[in-house]
N, C-alpha and C positions, 0 to 999 in steps of 0.2 A: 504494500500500500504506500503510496508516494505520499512524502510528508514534508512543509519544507517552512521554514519561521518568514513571514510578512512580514513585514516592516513599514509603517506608515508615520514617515517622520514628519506632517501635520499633525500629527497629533504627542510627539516626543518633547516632553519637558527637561529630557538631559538630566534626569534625576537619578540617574544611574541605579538604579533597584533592578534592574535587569542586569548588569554585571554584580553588582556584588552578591544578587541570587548566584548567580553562576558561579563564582569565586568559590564562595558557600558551600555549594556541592562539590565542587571538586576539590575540596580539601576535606570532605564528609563531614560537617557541620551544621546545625540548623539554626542555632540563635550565632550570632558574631560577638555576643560578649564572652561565649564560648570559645572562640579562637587565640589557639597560644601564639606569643609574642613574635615566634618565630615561623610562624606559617604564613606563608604567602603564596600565591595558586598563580600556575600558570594563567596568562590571556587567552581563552578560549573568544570572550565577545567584547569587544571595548568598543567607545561610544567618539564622536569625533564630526568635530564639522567641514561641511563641503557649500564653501561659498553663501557659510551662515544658516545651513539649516541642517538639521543635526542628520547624523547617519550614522546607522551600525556597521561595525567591521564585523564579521562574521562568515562563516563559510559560506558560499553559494550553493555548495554541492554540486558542482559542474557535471552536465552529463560527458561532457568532452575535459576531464577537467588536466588543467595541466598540472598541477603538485601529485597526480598519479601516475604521469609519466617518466617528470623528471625525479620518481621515486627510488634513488638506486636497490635495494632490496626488498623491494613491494612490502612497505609498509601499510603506503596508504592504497585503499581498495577500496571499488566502484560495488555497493551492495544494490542490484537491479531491483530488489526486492522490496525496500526503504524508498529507495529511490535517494542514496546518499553515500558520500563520502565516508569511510568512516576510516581511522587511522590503529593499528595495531601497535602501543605502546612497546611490548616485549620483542619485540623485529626491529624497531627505531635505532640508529646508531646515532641518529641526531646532528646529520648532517650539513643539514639546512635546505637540499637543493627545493622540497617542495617548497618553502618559506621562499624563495629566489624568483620561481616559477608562477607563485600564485598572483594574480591582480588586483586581489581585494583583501590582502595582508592579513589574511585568517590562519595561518599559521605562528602557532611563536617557540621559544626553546624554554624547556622546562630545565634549566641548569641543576636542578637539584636531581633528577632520575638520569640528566642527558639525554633527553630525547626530544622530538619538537610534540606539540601538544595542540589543537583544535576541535571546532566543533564537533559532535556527533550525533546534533541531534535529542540528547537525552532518551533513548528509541527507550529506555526503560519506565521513564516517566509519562505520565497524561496528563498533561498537556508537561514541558518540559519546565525549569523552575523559573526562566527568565519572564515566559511567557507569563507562569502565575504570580511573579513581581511588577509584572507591568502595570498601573493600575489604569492609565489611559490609553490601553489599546494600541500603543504602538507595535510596542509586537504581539504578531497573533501565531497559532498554528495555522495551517495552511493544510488542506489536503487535496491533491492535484491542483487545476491550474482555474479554481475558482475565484480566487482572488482577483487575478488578471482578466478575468472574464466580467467580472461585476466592474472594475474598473473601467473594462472597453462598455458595457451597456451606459454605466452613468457617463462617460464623455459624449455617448453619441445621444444620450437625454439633453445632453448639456448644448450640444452642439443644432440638435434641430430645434431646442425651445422648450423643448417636453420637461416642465419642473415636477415632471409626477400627476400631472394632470388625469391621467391615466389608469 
């Protein structure tokens, strides 16, 4: 089942509750006054502006994706099934080349394991933890290409007049 995080940065306050969920999890933690001194999590999703209007770094999950090419030991692998990128920590020699390869700076290096580290979707979670940090909706789950779909109907509402009149 194809599953992939939306992003709708009209609606992103840059309140970052969607990384530090993520952080959270990846050092298996749930409250942050819980977190020792010394724990600090790989960047799996960080947050960052593009010509003043926020956007998430984050994998794409490329169907073509290049950090699975330029993979020298197939770490990272194309799961058809997800429909997603997903990276195999224990294979990683933490090279960097998919970090090099990728366009949208979703990978980073986890120095304390030495390996690089990125999204994976959360395929364990429902909905994943960033998604249920978000509290305005920037980021959503996604399942196939609905999103994209609702967006083409409302531009072309937008576009002939149609405010729902309908």
């Amino acid at each position: 089942m194809k599953r992939t995080l939306a992003f709708r940065p009209e609606r992103c306050l840059m309140c970052l509750s969607c990384v530090l969920a993520c952080q959270l999890k990846a050092v298996g933690v749930e409250d942050p006054r819980d977190l020792l001194p010394a724990a600090k999590a790989p960047r799996r999703l960080s947050m960052t502006f593009v010509e003043g209007t926020p956007w998430a770094e984050c994998c794409r999950h490329c169907l073509r994706a290049p950090c699975v090419e330029a993979c020298i030991n197939g770490s990272l692998v194309r799961d058809e099934e997800n429909s997603a990128v997903l990276h195999h920590a224990e294979t990683c020699v933490g090279c960097g080349s998919c970090q090099l390869a990728c366009p949208f700076n979703a990978l980073s290096r986890d120095e304390k394991k030495e390996c690089m580290v990125k999204c994976n979707l959360c395929l364990e979670d429902q909905p994943p933890q960033c998604v249920l940090a978000c509290q305005t909706g920037a980021l959503a789950l996604s399942r196939g290409d609905g999103y994209a779909q609702e967006k083409k109907r409302n531009y072309a509402k937008e576009m002939t007049g149609d405010r729902g009149n309908g």
